[in-house]
N, C-alpha and C positions, 0 to 999 in steps of 0.2 A: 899464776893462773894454771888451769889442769888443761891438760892436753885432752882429757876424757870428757870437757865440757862441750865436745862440738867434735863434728866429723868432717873432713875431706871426701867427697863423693863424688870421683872421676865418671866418663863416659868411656864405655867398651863397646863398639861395631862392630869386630873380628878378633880372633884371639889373640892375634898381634898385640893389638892396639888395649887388650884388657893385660897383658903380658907388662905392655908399656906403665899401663897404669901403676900397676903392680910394684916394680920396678922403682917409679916415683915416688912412692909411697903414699900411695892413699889408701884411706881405710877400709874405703866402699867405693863398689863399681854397678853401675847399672846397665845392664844391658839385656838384649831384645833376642827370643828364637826366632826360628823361620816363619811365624807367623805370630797374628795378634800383636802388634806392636808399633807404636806411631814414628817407627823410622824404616820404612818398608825398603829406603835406600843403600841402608849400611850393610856388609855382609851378613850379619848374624849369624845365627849359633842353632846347630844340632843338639838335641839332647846332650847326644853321648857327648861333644864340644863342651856342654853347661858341668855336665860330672867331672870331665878331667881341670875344669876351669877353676870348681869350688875346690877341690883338693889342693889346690895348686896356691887360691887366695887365701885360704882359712888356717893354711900353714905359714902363711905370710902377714897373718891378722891382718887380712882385710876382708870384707864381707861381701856376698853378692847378692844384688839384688833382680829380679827379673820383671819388664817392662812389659806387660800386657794391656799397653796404655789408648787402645783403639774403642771405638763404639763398637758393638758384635752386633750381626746378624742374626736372624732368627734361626735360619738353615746355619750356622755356626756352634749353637749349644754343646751338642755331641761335640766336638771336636773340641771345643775349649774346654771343658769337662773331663774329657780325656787328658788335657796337655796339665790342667789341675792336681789330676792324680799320680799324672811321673811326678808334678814336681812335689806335692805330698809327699815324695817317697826319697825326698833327695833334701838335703842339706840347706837347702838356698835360706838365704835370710830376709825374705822377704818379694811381695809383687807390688806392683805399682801400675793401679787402675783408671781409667777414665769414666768407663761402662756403671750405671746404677746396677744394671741388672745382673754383670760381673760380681760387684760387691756385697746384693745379696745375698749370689751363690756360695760366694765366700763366706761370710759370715754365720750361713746355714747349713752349709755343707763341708768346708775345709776350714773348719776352725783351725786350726794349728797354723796356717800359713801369715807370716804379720801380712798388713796391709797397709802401703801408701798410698795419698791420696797425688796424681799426677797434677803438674802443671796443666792438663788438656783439662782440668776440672775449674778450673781459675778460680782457686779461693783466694777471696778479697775481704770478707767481713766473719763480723762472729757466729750469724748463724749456719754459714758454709762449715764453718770447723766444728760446728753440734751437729748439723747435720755429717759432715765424715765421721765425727768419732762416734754416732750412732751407728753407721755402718761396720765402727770397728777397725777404723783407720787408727793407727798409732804416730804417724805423720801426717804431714801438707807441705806441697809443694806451693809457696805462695805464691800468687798473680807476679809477674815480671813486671808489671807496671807501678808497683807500689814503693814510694816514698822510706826514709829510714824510721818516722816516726810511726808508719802506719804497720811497719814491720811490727815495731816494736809494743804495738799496743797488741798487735795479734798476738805475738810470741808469747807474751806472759800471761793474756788469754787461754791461750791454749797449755803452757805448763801448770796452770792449774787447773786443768783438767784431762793433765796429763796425755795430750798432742802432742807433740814437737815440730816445730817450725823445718822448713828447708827452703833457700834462697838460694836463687843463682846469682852466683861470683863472676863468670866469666864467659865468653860467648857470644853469638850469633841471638841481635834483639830480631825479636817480628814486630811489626808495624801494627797488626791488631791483637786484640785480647785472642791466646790461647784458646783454642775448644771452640771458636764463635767466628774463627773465618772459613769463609767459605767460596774463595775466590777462585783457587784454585782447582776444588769440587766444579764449582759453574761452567770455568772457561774450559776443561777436560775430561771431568769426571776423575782426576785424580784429588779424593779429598784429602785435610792435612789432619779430619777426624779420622781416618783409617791410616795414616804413615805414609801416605802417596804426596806430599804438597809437592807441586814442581814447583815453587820459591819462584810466586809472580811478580813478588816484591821486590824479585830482585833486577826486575827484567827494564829493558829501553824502553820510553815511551818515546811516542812524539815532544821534540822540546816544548817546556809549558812556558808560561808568561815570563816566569822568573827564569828561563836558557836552561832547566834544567832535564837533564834525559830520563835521571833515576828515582822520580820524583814520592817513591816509598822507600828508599834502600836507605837502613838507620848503620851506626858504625856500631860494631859490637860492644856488648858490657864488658867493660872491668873494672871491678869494685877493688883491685892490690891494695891500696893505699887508702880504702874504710875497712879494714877487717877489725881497726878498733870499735867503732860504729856497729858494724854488724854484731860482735860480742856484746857488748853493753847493752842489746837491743834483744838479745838473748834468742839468737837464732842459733838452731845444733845445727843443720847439715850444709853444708856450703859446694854445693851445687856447679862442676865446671859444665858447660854444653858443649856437645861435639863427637856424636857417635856415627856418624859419617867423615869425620877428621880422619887424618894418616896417626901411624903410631908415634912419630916425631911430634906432632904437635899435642897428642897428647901427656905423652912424656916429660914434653919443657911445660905444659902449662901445669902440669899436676906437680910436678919438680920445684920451680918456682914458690905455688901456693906451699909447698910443703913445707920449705925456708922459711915462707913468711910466718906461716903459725907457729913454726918451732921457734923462730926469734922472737916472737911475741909474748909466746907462754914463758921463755929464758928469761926478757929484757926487757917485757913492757913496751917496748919502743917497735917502728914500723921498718921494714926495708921499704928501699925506695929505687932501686933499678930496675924498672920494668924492660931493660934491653932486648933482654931473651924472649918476653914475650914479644916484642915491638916483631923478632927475626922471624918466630912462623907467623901461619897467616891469619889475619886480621883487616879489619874495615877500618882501623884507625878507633880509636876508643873513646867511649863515655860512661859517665854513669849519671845520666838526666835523671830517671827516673829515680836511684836511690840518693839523690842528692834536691830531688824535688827542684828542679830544672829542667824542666821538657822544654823542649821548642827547636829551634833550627842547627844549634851546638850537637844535636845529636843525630843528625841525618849525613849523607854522605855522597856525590853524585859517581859513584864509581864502587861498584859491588865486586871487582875483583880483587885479588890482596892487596893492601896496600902495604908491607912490609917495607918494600925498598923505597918508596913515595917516601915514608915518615924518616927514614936514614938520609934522603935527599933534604927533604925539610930541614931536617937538624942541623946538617950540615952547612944548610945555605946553598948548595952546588946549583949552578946555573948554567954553566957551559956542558955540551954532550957528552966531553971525554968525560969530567967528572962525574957527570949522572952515571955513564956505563961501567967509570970503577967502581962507583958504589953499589950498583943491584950488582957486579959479578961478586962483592963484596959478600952481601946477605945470600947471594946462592951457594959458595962457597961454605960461609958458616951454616948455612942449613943442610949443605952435605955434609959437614963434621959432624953434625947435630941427628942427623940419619944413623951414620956409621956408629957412635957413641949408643943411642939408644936399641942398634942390631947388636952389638956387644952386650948389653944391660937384659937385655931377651933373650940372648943365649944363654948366656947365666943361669936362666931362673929352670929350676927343676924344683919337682915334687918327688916326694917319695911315695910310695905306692901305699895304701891304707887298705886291707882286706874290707870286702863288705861282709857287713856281720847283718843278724836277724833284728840287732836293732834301728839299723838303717831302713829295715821295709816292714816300720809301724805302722802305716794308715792303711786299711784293708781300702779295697778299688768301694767307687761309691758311684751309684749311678742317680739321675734326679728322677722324680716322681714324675708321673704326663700329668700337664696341665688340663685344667677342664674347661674347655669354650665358654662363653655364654652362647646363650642361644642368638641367631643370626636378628638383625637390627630386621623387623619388617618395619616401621611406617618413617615416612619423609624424614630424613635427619635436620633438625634445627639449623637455623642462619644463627648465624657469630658474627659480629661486625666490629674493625676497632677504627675507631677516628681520633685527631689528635687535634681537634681546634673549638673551640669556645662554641662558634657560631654553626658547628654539625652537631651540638648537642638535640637540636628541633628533632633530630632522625628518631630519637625515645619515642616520640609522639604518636601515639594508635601504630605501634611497630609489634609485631611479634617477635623480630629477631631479638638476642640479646647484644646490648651496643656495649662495649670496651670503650674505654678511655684511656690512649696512652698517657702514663707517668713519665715524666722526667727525672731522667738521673739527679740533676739538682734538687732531691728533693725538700732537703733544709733549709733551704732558701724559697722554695713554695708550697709549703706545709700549710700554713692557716690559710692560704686561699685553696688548696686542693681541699680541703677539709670541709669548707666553706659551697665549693663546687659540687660535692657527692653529697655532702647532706639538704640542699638544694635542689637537687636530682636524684633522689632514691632509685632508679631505674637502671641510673648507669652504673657500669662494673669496674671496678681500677684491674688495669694493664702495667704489670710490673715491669721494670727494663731489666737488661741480662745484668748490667756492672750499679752497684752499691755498695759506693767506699767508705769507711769511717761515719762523717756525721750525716750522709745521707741513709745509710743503712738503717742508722737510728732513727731517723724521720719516718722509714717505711712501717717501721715498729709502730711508729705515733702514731700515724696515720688509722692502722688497723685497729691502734687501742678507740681511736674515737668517731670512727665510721663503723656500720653496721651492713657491708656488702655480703648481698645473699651467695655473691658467688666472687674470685678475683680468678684471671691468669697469671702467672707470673714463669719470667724468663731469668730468674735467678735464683738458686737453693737457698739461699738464708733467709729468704721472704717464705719460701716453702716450708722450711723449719717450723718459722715461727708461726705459720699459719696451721701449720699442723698440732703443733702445742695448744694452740688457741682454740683448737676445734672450727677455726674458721675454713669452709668447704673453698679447695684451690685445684687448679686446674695447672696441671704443669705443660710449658707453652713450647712453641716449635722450637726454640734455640738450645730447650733441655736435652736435644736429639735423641730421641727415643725411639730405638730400632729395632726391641725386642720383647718379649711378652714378660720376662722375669723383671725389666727397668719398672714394668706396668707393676706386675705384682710387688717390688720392691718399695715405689712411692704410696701406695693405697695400703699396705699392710705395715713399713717404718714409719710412714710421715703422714697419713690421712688423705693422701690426694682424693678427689672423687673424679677426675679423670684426664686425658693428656692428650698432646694434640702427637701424632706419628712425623718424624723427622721428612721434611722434604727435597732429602741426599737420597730417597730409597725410590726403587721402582712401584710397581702393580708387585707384582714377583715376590720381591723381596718382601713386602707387607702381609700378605695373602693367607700366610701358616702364624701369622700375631695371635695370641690369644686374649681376648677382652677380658678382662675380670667380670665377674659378678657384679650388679651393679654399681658400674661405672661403664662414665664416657670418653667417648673415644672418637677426639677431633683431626679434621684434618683443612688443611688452608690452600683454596683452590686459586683465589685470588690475591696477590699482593705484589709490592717492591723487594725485588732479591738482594737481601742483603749480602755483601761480598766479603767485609771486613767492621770491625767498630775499634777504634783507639784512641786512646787516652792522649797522643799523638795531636799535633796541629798538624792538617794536611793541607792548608792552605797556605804554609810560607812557603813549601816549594810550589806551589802551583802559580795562582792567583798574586801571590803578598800578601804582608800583612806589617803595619806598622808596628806589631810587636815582634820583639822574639824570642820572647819564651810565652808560655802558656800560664794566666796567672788567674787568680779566685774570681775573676769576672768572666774568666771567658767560658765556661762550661754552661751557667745561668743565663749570658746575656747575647753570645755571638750567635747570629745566623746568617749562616753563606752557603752557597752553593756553586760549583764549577765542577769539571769534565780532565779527566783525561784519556788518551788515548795510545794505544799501545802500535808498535810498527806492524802488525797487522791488520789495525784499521779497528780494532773492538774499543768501542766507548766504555769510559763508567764511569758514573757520577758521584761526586762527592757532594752528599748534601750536610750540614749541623745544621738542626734543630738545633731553638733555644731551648736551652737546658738537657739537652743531650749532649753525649764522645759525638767526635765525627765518624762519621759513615758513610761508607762506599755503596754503591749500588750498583747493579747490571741497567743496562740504558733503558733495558724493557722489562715491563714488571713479566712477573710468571700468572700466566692462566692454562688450567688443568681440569678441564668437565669429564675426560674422558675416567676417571677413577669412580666413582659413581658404579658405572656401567660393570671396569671392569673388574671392581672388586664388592659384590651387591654384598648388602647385608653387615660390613663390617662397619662404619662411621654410624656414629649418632648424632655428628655434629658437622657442619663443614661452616668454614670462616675466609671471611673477605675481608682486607685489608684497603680502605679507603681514607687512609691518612694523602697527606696532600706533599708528596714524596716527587721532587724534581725530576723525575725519567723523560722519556720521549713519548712512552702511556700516556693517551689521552682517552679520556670518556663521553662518549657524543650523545650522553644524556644527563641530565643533575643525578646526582648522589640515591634522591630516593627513589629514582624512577630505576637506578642500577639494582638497588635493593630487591625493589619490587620485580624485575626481570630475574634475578637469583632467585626470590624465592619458586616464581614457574617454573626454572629449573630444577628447583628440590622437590616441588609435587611433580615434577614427571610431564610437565605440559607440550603441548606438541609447539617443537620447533621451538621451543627455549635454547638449548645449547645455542643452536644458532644465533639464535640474535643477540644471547651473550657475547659473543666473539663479533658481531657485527656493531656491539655499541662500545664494545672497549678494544684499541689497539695502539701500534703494534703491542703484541706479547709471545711471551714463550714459555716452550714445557718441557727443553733440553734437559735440564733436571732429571724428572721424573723418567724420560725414555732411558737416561742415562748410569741412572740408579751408583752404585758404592760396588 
């Protein structure tokens, strides 16, 4: 086997630590500047940092890639635009995006820079990967949640049509889908869509039913001992996480991996001493998800390293002397393993490479100004989405437009959903964010045999295909749309006809958006705050559950709901829908009138959420009388706001005050 059929793709946080990498040998390093980058934690990198970096890697064959893997601001353009054009002008092999409105800049502006598509974009199906390579993505970082078979249909997907796959190998799992939590956004305003997550997953709770403290903290991935699996599955980049890591732990875990592929490509056959990883720090390891084995094997009630715990385990040591020779044991070898890898760093030098006139090919390029539309004057439309059989009546002499959320399950309620909208011509289908495999292909069906005047959807490969289709889609709050080029980039690639504004952003930050030409442009004042969604069972550390692992019945058939709570006393609810991932919620949903007021003219649409979502929100009137009280608010009636806030509580707008 060729060593050129797949890459090694370390993490760099500081120049040590890409030094380290280097060092190990890997081929490619990712890493992030002083800004725009989803690890706002790690040191990162100066320009000039990035230019002596590439000279340093590219004489080392290894390549560098740059992480501008954040949602942007509108008041950001300028500035990323500028960081665009040094890096035009330099060497790098490549950036790695989350942003639409990033990607179409690229695509239309800096052609010459490759592009990947970030893990914060969670592709999971085939039309996520038509819609990247439409943008001109030459890779994907797949979803961390997916299975080895689901890899593997993707991968050969996408190499014919020339994509290339990239998995993580090794690392720190998150409990929710990438790009779609938002917990750490709500409970600070530090989102984990801008690089800020303060890692709430990892934090104490109150003990739940099950004595557990850490009741989200999963044990890190390591796939050492599938990298036959992964090849066979025909994934190129092999993905370590950890650009916040020291340069030690990135050294032994890229070192390691390196062994492994080289013995592999040699001898066919697998190493199997994961020792050296066992010594830096780790949560103790699984690989659930690529072994398709989710469930309680893969969580862990203690987020701090467990290196010495697993050397204790092995060992059997039970009495204290024993436990303290063994952790002075791994502290010991982990300073040999420091010292070893500051020798392996001193080493490495470049030699100096004049710059020449072919280095500064791309002349500076500045973007066009956008042109408003004209400001919204008359009342913006009511949006409503309900998720139960028996609020369908709300169609009834409604002016608003009524959504109907879909279930992720949707292969398994395809002919009755098919069955429900051509029954109800009125109602609109409400896509969910994740569509995996044979449900993705159900969303397909679906569209081939219903005739919806309009859908939302909170996933891109329903977007894709809806755009191909010429069927009019509405890109929904979780596609986080925070800038006016994301707008111009889904209505001019992908046909949207309009999109609801990310509600991570303030009044402020909205305010300079520019509308396209006709299209709409939503925004959701009322709903349940989503915190997290995962593929994950949240309910065997909490609650229990007589299973323990998560198997083909429970996505379709489970519905539970329960609470935790953190040692400062803040709730969240976990509720699953049947045939929904489970999901986290803030205990109070979000209500928001004040936007309206302060941003007149820009919405043509605003959307209420009255699915029947577990919080502490309660509504001290039926459903349609709430309707009817939203719509007085959107003509302007006196003392509506009011008595919106009077029929529904508690709620909150920390959000919105708090903005990105």
């Amino acid at each position: 086997m060729d060593r050129k059929q797949f890459e090694l793709l370390a993490p760099g946080g500081d120049v040590e630590s890409i030094k380290a990498a280097i060092a190990a040998g890997a081929d490619a390093i990712y890493c992030g500047l002083d800004r725009f980058n989803a690890r706002n934690r790690a040191t990162n990198l100066s320009m000039d940092n990035l230019k002596e970096i590439l000279s340093l890697a590219h004489q080392n064959h290894c390549k560098i890639f740059v992480t501008l893997n954040i949602i942007i601001l509108e008041n950001e353009i300028r500035s990323v635009v500028k960081v665009l054009n040094q890096l035009a002008n330099t060497d790098i092999d490549g950036v790695i995006i989350q942003d639409l409105g990033l990607g179409y800049i690229l695509k239309h502006h800096f052609p010459t820079l490759d592009v990947h598509a970030s893990t914060q974009m969670n592709t999971h199906n085939e039309g996520q990967v038509l819609l990247t390579r439409q943008l001109g993505a030459s890779r994907v970082n797949l979803s961390r949640e997916l299975n080895i078979r689901e890899i593997k249909h993707l991968a050969q997907f996408g190499r014919e049509r020339d994509v290339l796959m990239e998995v993580f190998i090794h690392g720190s799992y998150c409990i929710g889908f990438s790009g779609h939590c938002y917990i750490s956004s709500v409970r600070n305003g530090a989102s984990g869509n801008r690089g800020r997550c303060s890692q709430p997953c990892r934090d104490t709770y109150q003990a739940t039913d099950m004595g557990v403290d850490h009741p989200l903290n999963m044990k890190d991935n390591c796939a050492f001992t599938d990298l036959d699996a992964l090849v066979d599955a025909g994934v190129y980049s092999l993905k370590v996480e950890g650009r916040i890591k020291k340069p030690h732990y990135v050294y032994t875990v890229v070192d390691n991996w390196r062994k492994q592929i080289d013995h592999y490509c040699d001898t066919g056959e697998l190493l199997t001493d994961t020792t050296e990883l066992h010594t830096v720090f780790n949560r103790d390891f699984s690989t659930g998800y690529l072994n398709d084995s989710i469930g309680q094997e893969m969580m862990i009630d203690n987020p701090r390293d467990y290196s010495a715990a697993h050397f204790v385990k092995l060992e059997g040591a039970d009495s204290q002397l024993d436990i303290q020779r063994i952790k002075q044991q791994v502290y010991d070898k982990k300073t040999d393993i420091i010292q070893v890898v500051n020798e392996k760093i001193s080493e490495l030098t470049a030699s100096a490479e004049p710059e020449t006139e072919e280095s500064k090919r791309v002349p500076h390029k500045d973007l066009p100004k956008l042109v408003a539309s004209e400001p919204v004057t008359e009342s913006p439309t009511l949006s409503v989405l309900i998720s139960s059989p028996e609020d369908i009546a709300l169609t009834q002499n409604s002016q608003a437009d009524i959504y109907y959320q879909l279930p992720s399950a949707l292969a398994r309620n395809l002919s009755a959903l098919v069955e429900l909208f051509n029954a109800n011509p009125a109602l609109l289908p409400w896509f969910p964010t994740i569509l995996i495999g044979d449900d993705y292909a159900a969303a397909e069906q679906l569209l081939q045999q219903i005739t919806p005047r309009q859908i939302v959807t909170n996933n891109t490969g329903v977007a894709y295909f809806a755009g191909q289709k010429n069927i009019p889609w509405v890109a929904g709050p979780e596609l986080n749309i925070t800038n006016s080029y994301a707008l111009k980039c889904i209505k001019e690639e992908f046909g949207a006809v309009g999109a609801f504004i990310s509600n991570e952003i303030t009044a402020l930050q909205m305010r300079r958006i520019v509308r396209p030409d006709n299209f709409r442009l939503y925004h959701s004042i009322y709903h349940p705050i989503t915190l997290l969604t995962s593929r994950q069972c949240l309910f065997q550390q909490t609650t229990g559950c007589r299973k323990t692992r998560v198997n083909k019945g429970c996505l379709p058939n489970c519905e539970k709901a329960t609470s935790i709570i953190n040692l400062n006393g803040s709730e969240y609810v976990i509720h699953k829908q049947r045939g929904s991932y489970n999901r986290m919620y803030s205990s109070q949903n979000f209500l928001n009138t004040e936007v309206l007021s302060d941003i007149p003219g820009l919405y043509t649409d605003i959307f209420i959420d009255l699915r029947d979502i577990k919080t502490e929100t309660r509504l001290g009137v039926n459903k349609k009388q709430v309707m009817e009280i939203f719509s007085d608010f959107l003509q302007g009636r006196d003392n509506a706001a009011a008595k919106v806030k009077s029929v529904i509580s508690p709620t909150s707008n920390a959000q919105y005050i708090k903005g990105l």
